[in-house]
VEXDREN-305039 format. One record per residue: y, z, x of N, C-alpha, C in turn. Coordinates in steps of 0.2 Angstrom, whole numbers. Layout:
BEGIN
+---------+-------+--------+----------+-------+---------+---------+-------+--------+
! n.north !  n.up ! n.east ! ca.north ! ca.up ! ca.east ! c.north !  c.up ! c.east !
+---------+-------+--------+----------+-------+---------+---------+-------+--------+
!       Y !     Z !      X !        Y !     Z !       X !       Y !     Z !      X !
...
+---------+-------+--------+----------+-------+---------+---------+-------+--------+
This chain:
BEGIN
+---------+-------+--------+----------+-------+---------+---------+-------+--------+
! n.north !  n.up ! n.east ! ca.north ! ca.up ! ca.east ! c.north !  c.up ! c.east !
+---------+-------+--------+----------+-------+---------+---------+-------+--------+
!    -342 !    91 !     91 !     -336 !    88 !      95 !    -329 !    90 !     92 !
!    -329 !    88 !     84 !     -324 !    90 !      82 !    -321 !    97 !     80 !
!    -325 !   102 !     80 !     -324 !   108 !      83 !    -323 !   110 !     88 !
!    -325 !   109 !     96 !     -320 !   109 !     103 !    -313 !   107 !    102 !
!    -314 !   100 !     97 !     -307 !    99 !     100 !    -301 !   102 !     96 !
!    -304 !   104 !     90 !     -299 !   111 !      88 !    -299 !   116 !     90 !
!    -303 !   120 !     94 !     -301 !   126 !      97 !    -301 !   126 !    102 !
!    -298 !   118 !    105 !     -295 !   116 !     113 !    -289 !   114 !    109 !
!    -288 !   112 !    105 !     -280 !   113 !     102 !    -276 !   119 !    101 !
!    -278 !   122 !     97 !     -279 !   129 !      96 !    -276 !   134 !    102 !
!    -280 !   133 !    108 !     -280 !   136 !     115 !    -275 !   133 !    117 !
!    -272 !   127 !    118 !     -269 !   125 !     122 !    -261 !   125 !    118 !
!    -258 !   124 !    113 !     -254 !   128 !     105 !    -252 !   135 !    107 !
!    -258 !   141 !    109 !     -256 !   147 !     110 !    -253 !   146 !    117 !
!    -254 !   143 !    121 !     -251 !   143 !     128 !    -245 !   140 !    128 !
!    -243 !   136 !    126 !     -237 !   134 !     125 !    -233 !   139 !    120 !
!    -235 !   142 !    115 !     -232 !   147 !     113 !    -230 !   154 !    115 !
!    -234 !   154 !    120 !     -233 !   162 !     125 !    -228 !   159 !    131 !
!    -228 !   155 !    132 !     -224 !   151 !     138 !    -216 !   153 !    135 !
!    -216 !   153 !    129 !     -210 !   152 !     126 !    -208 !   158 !    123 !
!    -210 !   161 !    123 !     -207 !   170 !     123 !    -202 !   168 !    130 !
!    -195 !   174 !    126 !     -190 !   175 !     127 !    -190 !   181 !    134 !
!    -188 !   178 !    137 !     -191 !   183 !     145 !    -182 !   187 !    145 !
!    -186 !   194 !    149 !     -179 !   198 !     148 !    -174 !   196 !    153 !
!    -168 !   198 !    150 !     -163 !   193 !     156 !    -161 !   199 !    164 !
!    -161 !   194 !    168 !     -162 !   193 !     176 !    -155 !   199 !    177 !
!    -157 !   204 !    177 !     -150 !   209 !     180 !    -149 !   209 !    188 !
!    -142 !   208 !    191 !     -140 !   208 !     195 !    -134 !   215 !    197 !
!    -134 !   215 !    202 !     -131 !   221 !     204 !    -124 !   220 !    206 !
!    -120 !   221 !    207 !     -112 !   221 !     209 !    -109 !   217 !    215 !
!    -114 !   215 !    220 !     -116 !   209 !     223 !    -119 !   202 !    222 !
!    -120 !   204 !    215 !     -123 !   197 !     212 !    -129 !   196 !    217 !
!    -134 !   201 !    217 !     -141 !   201 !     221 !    -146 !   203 !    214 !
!    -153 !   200 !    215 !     -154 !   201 !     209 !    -157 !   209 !    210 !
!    -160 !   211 !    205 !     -161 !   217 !     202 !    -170 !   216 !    201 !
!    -174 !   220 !    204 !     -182 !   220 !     199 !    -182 !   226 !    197 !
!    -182 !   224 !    189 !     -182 !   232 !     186 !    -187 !   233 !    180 !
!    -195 !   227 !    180 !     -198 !   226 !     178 !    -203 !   233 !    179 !
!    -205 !   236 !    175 !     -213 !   243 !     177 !    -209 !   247 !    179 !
!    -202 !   248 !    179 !     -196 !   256 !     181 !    -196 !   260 !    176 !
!    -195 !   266 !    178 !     -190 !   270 !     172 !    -183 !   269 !    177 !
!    -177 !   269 !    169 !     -172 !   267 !     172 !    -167 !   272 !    171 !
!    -162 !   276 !    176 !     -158 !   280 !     174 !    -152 !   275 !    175 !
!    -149 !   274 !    168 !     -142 !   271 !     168 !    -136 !   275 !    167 !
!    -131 !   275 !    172 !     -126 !   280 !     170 !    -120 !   276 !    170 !
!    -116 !   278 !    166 !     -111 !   273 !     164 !    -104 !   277 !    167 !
!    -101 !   274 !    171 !      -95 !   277 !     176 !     -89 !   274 !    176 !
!     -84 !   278 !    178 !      -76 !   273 !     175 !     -73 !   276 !    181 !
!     -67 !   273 !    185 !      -64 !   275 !     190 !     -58 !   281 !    188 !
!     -58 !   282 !    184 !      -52 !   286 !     180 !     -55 !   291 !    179 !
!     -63 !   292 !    178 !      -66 !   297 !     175 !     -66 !   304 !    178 !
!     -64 !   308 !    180 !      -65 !   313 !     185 !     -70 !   314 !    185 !
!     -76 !   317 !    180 !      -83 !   320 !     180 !     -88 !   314 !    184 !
!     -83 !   309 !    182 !      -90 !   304 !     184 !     -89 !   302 !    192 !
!     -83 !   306 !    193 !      -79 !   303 !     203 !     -85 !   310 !    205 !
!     -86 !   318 !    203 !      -88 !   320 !     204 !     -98 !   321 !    203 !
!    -101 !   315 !    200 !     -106 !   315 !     198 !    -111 !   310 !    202 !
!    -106 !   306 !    204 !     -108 !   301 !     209 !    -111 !   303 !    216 !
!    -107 !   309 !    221 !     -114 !   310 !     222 !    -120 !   313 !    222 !
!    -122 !   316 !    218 !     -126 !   318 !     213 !    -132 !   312 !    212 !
!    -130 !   307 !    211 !     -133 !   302 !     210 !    -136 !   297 !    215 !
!    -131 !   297 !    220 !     -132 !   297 !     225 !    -139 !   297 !    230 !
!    -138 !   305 !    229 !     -143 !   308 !     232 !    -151 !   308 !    227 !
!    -150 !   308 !    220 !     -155 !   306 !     218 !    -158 !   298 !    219 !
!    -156 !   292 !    220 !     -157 !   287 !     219 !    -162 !   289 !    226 !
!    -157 !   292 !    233 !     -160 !   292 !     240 !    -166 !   295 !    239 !
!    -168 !   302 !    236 !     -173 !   303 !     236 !    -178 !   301 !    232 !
!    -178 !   297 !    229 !     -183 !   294 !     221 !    -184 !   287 !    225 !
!    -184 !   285 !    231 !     -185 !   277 !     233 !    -192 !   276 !    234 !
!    -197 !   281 !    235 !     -204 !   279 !     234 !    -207 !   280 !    225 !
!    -202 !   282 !    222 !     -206 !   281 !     215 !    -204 !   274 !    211 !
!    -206 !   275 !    205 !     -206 !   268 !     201 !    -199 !   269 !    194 !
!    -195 !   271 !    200 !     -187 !   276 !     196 !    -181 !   271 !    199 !
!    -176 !   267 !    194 !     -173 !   265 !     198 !    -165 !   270 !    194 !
!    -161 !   270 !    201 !     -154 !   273 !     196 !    -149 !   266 !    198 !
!    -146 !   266 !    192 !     -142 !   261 !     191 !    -133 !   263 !    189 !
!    -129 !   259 !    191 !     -123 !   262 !     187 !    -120 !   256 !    183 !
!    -116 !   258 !    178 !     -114 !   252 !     173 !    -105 !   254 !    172 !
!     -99 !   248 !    174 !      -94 !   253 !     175 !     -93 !   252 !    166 !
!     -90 !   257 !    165 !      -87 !   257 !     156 !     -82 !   251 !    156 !
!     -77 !   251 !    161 !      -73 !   245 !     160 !     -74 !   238 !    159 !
!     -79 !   236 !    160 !      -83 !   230 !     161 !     -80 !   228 !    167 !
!     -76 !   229 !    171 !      -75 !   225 !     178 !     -82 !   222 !    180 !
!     -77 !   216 !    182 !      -83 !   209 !     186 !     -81 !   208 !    193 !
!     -86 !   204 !    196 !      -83 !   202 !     205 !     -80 !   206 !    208 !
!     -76 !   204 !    213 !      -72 !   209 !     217 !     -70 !   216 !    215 !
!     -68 !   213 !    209 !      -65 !   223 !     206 !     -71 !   227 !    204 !
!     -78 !   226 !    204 !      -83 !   229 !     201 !     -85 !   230 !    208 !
!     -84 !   228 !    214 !      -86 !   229 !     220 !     -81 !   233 !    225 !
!     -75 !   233 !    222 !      -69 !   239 !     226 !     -71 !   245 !    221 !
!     -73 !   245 !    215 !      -72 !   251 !     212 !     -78 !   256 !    212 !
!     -83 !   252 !    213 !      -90 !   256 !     215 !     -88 !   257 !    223 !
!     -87 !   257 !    228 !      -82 !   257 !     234 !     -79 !   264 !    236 !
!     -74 !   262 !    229 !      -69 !   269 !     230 !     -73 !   273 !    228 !
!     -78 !   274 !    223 !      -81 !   280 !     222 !     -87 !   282 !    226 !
!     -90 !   279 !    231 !      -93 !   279 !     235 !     -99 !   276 !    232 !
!    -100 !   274 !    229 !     -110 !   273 !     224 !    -112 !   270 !    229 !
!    -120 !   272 !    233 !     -123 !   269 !     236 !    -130 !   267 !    232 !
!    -129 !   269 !    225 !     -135 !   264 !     220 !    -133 !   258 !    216 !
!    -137 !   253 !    215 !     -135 !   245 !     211 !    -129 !   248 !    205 !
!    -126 !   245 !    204 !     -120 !   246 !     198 !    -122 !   238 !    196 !
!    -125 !   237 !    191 !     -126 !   231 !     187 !    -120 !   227 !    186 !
!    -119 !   221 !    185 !     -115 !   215 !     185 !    -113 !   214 !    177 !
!    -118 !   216 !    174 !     -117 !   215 !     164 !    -119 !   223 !    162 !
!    -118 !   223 !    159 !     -117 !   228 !     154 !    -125 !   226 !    151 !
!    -130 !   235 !    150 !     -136 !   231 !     147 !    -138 !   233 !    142 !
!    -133 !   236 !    139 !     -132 !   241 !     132 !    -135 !   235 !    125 !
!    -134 !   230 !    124 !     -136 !   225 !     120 !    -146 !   223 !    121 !
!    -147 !   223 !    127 !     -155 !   223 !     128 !    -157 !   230 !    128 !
!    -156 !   233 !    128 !     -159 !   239 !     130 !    -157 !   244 !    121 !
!    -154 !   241 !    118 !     -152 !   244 !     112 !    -149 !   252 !    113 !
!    -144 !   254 !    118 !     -143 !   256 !     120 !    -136 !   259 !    114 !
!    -134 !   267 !    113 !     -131 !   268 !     109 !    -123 !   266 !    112 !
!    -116 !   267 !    109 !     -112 !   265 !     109 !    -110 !   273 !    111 !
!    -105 !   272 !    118 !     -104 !   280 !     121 !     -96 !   282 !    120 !
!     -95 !   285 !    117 !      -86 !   285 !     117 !     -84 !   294 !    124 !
!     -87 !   295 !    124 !      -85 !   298 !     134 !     -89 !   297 !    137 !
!     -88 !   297 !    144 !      -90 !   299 !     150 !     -89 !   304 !    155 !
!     -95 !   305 !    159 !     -100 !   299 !     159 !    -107 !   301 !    154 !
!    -110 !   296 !    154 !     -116 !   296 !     149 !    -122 !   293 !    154 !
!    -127 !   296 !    153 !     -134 !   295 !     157 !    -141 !   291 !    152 !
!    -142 !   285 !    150 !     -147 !   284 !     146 !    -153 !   283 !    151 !
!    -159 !   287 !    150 !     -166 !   285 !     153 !    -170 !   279 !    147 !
!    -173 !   275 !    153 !     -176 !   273 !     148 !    -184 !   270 !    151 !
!    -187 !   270 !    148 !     -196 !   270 !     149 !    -198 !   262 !    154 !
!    -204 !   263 !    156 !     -206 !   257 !     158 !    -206 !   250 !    153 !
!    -208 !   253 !    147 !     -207 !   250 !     141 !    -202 !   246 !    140 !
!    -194 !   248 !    142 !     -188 !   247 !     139 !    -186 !   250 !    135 !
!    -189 !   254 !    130 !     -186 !   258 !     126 !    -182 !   267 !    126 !
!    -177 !   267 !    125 !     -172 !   272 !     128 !    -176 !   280 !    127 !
!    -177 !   280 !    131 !     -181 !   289 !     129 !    -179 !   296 !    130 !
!    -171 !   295 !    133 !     -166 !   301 !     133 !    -159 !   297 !    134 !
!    -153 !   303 !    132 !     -147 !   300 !     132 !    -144 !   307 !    134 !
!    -141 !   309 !    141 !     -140 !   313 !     144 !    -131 !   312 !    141 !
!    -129 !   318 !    141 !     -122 !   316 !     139 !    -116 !   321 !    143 !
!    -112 !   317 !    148 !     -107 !   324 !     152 !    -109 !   323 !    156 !
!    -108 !   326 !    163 !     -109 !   327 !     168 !    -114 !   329 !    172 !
!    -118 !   326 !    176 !     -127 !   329 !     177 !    -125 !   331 !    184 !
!    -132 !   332 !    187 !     -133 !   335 !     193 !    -140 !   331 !    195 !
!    -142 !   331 !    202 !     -148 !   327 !     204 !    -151 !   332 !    199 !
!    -152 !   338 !    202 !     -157 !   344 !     194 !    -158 !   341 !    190 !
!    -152 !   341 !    184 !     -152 !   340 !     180 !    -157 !   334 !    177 !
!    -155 !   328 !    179 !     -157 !   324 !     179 !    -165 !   321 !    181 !
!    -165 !   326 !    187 !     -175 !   325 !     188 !    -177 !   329 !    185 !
!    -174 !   334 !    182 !     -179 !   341 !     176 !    -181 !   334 !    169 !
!    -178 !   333 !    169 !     -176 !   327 !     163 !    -183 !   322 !    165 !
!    -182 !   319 !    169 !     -187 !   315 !     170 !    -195 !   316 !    172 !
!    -196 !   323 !    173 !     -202 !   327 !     173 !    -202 !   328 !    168 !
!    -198 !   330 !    163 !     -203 !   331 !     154 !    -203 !   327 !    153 !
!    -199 !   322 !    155 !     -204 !   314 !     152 !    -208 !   310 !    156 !
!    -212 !   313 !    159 !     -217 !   312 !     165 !    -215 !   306 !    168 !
!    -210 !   305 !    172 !     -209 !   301 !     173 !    -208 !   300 !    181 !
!    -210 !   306 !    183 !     -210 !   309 !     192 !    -215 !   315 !    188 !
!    -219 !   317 !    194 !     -224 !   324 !     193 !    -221 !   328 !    199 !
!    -223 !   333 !    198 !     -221 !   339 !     203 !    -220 !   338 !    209 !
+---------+-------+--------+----------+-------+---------+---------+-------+--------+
């Protein structure tokens, strides 16, 4: 009996310690709607309204988020400025994005390098872990060649 009840201690010890892992945080998008970006691969692309490459990249991006919306590929935008609220919602606006523009910055979760121009394109796996850093100015091409060697769409 007193072995049951140590490995019903035991059992019940691990569940309360799995309960308690640090869950990743709840990204939202530029309307403060939340985001599922749990089992994605994610293209992050980091844009600034001053950018000219990145006023021209945008639809590029665009057009990729529309056509990837049956796969398991989210495209995201992250502004360089940190703009919050209203200003993070007229400036994706004026540039036209019609993909999620994240609310925080997720370079800190995502271990994500520190980018001194734009725009810059990080991919990163379903896993979380960054598995390309695109740097300049892409093209829907560009960027789906990319995700094909990293299997991440098939032909």
């Amino acid at each position: 009996m007193q072995t049951f009840i140590k490995l019903f201690s035991i059992f019940a010890l691990s569940l309360l310690l799995s309960a308690c892992q640090p869950q990743p945080p709840a990204f939202t998008d530029q309307n403060d709607q939340p985001l599922d970006l749990a089992e994605h691969w994610l293209v992050i692309n980091y844009w600034a309204t001053w950018c000219k490459p990145c006023r021209k990249e945008v639809p590029e991006l665009n057009q990729l988020h529309q056509s990837l919306t049956q796969q398991p590929i989210k495209i995201l935008g992250v502004n360089f400025d940190q703009l919050k609220g209203d200003a993070l919602v007229e400036a994706s606006d004026s540039l036209g994005i019609h993909f999620p523009v994240l609310s925080q910055d997720p370079a800190k979760h995502f271990s994500l390098p520190s980018s001194q121009g734009l725009p810059v394109t990080h991919i990163i796996n379903p896993q979380g872990t960054l598995a390309a850093t695109l740097l300049g100015e892409q093209t829907e091409q560009s960027i789906r060649q990319r995700l094909l060697k990293l299997g991440a769409i098939k032909h």
